[in-house]
NUDRENNU-213307 format. One record per residue: x, y, z of N, C-alpha, C in turn; residue in three letters. Coordinates in steps of 0.02 Angstrom, whole numbers, plus 50000, padded with zeros to 5 digits. Example, Ala and Ser with C-alpha at 12.3 -4.5 7.8 and 13.67 -1.06 7.14 Angstrom:
2
> n.X; n.Y; n.Z; ca.X; ca.Y; ca.Z; c.X; c.Y; c.Z; res
> 50660; 49716; 50390; 50615; 49775; 50390; 50660; 49835; 50390; ALA
> 50642; 49888; 50354; 50684; 49947; 50357; 50645; 50002; 50394; SER
end
This chain:
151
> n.X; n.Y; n.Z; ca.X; ca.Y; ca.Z; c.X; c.Y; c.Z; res
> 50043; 49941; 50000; 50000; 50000; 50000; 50044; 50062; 50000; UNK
> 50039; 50107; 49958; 50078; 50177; 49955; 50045; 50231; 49980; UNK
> 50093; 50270; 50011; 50061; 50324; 50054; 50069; 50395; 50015; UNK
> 50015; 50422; 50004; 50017; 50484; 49974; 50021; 50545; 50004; UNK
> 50092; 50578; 49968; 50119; 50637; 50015; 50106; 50688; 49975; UNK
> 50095; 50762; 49972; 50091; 50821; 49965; 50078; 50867; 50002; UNK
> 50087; 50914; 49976; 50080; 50990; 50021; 50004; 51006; 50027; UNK
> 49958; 50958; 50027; 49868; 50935; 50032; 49863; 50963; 50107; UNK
> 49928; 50926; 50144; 49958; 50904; 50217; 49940; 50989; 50249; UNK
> 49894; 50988; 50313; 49897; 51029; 50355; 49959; 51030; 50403; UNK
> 49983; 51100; 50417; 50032; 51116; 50469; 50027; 51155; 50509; UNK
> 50054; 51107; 50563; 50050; 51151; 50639; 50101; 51203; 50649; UNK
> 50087; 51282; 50640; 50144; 51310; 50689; 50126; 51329; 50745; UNK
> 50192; 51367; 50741; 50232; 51344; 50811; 50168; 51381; 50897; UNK
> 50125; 51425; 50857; 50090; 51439; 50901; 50026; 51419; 50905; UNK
> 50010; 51344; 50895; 49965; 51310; 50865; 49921; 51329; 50848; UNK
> 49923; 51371; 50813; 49892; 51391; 50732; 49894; 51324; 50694; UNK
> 49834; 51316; 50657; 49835; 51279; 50595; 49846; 51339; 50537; UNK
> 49876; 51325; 50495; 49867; 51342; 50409; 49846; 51282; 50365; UNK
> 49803; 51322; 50349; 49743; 51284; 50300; 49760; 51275; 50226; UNK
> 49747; 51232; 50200; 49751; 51210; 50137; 49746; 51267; 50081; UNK
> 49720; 51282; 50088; 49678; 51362; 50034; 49738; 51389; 49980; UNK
> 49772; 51433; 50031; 49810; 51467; 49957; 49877; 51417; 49951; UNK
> 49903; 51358; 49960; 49943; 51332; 49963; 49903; 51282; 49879; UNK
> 49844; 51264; 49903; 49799; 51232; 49851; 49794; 51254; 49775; UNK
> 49763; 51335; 49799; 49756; 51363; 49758; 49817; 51381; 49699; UNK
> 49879; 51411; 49725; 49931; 51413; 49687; 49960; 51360; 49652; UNK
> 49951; 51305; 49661; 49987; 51217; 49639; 49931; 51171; 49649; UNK
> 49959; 51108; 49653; 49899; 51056; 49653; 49900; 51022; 49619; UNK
> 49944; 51032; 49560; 49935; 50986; 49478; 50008; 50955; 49504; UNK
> 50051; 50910; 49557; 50080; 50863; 49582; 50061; 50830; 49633; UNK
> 50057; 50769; 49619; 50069; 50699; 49671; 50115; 50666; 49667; UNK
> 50143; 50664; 49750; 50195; 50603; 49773; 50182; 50542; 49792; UNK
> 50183; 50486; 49774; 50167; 50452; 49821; 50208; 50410; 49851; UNK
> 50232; 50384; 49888; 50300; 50370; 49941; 50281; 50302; 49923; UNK
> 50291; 50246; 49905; 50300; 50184; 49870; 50320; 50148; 49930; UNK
> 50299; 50077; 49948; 50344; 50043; 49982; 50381; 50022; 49969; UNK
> 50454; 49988; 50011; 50518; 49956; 49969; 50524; 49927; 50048; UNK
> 50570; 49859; 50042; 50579; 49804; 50082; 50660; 49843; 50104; UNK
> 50677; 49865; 50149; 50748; 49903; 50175; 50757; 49915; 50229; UNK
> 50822; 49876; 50254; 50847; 49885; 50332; 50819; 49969; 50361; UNK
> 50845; 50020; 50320; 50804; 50091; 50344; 50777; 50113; 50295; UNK
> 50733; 50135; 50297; 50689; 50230; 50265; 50697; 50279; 50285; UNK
> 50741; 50314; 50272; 50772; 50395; 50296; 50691; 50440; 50307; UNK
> 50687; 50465; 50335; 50628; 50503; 50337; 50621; 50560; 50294; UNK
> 50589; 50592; 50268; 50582; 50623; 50215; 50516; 50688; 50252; UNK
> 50532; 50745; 50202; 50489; 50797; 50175; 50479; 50817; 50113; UNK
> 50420; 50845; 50097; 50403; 50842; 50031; 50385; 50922; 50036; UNK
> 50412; 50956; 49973; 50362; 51028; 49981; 50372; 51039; 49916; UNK
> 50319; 51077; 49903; 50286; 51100; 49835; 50294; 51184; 49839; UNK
> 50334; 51194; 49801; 50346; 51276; 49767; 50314; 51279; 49689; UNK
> 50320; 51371; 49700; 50285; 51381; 49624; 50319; 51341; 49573; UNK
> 50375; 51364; 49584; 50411; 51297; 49500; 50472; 51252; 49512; UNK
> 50446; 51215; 49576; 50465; 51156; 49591; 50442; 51114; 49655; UNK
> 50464; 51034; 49647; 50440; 51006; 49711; 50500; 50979; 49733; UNK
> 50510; 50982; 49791; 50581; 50963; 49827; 50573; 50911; 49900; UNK
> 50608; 50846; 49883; 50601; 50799; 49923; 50673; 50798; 49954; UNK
> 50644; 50798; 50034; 50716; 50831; 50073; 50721; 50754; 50110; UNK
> 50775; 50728; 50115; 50766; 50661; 50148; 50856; 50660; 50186; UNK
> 50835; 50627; 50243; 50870; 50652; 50315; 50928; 50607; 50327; UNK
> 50986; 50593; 50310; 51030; 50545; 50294; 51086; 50565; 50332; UNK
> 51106; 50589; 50405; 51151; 50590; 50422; 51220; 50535; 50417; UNK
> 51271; 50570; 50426; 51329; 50537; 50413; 51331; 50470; 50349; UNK
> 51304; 50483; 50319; 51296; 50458; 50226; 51357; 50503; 50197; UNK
> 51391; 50478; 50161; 51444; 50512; 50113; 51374; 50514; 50054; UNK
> 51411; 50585; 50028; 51378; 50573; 49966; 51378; 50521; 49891; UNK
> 51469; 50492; 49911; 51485; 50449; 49857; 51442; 50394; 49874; UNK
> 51413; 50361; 49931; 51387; 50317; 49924; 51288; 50326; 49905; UNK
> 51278; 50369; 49902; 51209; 50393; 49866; 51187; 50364; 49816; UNK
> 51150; 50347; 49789; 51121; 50348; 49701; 51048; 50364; 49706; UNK
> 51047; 50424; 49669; 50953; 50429; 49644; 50949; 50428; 49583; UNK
> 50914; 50395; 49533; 50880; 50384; 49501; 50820; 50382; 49465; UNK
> 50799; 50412; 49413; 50734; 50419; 49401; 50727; 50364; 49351; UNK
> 50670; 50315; 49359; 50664; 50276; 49325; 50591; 50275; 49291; UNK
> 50567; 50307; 49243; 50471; 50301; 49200; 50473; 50388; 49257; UNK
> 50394; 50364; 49304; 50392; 50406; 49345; 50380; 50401; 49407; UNK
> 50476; 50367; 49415; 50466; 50369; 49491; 50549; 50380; 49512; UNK
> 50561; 50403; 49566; 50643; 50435; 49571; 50636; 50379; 49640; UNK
> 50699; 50352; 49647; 50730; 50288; 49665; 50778; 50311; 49717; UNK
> 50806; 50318; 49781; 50859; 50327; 49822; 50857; 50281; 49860; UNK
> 50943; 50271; 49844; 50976; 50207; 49869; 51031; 50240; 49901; UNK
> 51045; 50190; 49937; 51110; 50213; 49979; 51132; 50155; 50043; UNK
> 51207; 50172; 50078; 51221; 50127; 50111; 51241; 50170; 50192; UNK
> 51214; 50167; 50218; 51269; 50190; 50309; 51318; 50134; 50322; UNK
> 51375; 50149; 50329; 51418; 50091; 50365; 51431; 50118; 50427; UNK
> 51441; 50058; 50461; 51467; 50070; 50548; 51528; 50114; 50545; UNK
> 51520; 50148; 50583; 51586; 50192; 50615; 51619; 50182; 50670; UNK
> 51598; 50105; 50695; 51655; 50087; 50739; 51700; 50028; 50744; UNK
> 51750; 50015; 50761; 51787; 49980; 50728; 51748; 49906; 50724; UNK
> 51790; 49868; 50680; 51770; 49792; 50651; 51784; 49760; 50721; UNK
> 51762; 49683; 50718; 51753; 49644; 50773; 51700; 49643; 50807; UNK
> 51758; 49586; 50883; 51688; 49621; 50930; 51689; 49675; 50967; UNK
> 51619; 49690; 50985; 51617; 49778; 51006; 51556; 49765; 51047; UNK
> 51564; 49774; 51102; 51513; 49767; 51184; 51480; 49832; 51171; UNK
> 51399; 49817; 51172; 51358; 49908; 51159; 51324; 49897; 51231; UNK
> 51312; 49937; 51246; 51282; 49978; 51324; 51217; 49980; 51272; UNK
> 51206; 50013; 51211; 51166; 50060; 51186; 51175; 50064; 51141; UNK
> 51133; 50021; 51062; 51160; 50052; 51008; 51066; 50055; 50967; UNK
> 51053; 50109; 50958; 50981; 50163; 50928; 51009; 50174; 50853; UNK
> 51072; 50174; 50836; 51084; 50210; 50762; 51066; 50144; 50732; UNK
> 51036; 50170; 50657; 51055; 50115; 50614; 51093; 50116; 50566; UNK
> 51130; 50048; 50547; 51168; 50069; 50490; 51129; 50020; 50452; UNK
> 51161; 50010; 50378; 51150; 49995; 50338; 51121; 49985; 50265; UNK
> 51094; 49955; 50223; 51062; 49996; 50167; 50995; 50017; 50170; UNK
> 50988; 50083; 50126; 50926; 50114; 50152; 50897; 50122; 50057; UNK
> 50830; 50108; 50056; 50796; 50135; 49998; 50731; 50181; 50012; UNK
> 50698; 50241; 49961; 50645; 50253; 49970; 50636; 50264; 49895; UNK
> 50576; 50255; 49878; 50546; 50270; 49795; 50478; 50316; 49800; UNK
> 50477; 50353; 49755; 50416; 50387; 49760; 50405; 50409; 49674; UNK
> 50337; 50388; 49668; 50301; 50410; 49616; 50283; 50463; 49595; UNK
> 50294; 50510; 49553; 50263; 50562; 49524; 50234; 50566; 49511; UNK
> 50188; 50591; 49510; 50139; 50606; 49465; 50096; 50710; 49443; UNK
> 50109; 50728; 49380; 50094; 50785; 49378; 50135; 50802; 49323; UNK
> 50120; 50879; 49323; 50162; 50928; 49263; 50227; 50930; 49292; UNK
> 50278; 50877; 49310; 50344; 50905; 49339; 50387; 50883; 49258; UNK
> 50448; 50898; 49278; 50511; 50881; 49210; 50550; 50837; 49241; UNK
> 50528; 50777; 49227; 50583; 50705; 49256; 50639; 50709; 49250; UNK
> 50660; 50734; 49184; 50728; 50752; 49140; 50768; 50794; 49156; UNK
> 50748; 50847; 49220; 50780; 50895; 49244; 50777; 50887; 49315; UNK
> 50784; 50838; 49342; 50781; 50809; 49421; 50858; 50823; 49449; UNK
> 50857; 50860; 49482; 50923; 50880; 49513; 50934; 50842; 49601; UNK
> 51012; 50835; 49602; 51024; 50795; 49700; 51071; 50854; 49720; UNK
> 51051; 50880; 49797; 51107; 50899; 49818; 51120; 50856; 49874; UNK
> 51177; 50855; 49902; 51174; 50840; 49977; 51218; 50896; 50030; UNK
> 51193; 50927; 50100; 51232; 50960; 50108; 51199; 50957; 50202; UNK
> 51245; 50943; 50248; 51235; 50951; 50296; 51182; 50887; 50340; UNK
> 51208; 50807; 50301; 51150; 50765; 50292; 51075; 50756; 50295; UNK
> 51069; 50810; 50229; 51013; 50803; 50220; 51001; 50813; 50131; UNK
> 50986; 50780; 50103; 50973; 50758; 50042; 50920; 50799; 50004; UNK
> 50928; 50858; 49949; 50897; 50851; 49909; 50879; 50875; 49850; UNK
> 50812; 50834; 49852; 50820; 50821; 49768; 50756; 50871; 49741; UNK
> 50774; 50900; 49680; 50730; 50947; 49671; 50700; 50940; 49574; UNK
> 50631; 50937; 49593; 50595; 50927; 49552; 50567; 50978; 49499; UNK
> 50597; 50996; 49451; 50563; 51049; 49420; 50496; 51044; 49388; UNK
> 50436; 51096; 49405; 50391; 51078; 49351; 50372; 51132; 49291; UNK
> 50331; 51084; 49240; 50330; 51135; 49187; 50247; 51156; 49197; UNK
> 50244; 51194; 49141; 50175; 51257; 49145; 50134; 51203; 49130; UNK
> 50069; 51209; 49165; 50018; 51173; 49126; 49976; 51223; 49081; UNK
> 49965; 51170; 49027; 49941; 51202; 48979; 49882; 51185; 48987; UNK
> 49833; 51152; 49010; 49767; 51150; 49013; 49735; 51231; 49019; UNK
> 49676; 51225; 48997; 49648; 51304; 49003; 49649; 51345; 48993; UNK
> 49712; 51355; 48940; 49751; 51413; 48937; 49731; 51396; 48853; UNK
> 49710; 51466; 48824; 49690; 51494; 48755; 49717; 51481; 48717; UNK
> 49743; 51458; 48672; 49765; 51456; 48596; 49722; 51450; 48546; UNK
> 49727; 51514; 48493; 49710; 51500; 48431; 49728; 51462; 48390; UNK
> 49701; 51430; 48352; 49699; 51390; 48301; 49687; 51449; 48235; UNK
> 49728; 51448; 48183; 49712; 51491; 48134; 49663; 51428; 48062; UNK
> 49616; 51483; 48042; 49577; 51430; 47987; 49589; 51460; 47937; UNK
> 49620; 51390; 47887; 49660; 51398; 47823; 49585; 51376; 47778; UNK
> 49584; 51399; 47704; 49525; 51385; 47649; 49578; 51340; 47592; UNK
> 49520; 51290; 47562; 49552; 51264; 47520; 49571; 51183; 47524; UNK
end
């Protein structure tokens, strides 16, 4: 079952205020994410946000090198893979306490909308991953003449 993410999503600030769907709706709307399941030791946790001319999936990957990264867009769905390795030495190693996880991590998510697959950009900077979705104009609704030729 896939879980469907967008900026649909009500948010709490910080003075529990809700902001309402409305002009967030109104300005965009023509993208869906939908967060795909995948079978993986972790799922980095992720945010999704929708700007005027782009959507940007921020996903939370501390101490990840970037060489070991790969995203991928494959039809319409962008693919991140990646590996954490232990950072403490090989052998045996007595834990009091061990909460981190290492190991390989995937998340996939589906597109869907007026975005440009072909222009899918990665950054990584400060472990946190991301990847930014450009979209193009929709043309629905929007006027064009047709000129009528005789003959």
């Amino acid at each position: 079952m896939s879980r469907k993410t967008g900026v649909s999503r009500q948010r709490q600030k910080s003075s529990g205020d809700v902001r309402g769907e409305g002009a967030a709706a109104r300005r965009t709307g023509h993208v869906l994410l939908l967060d795909l399941p995948v079978e993986s030791v972790c799922q980095p946790p992720s945010d999704i946000v929708e700007m005027d001319d782009a959507v940007r999936v921020l996903l939370e990957i501390p101490g990840v090198p970037a060489a070991s990264v790969r995203v991928r867009v494959v039809g319409n769905r962008i693919e991140v893979t990646g590996e954490k390795s232990p950072d403490f030495p090989a052998g045996e190693t007595s834990f009091l306490c061990l909460e981190r996880i290492f190991g390989k991590f995937q998340r996939a998510f589906e597109v869907r909308g007026s975005v440009n697959l072909g222009e899918v950009s990665a950054r990584m900077a400060n472990g946190v991953l991301e990847i930014t979705i450009p979209k193009i104009a929709d043309r629905r609704g929007r006027e064009r003449r047709i000129p009528v030729t005789t003959g």
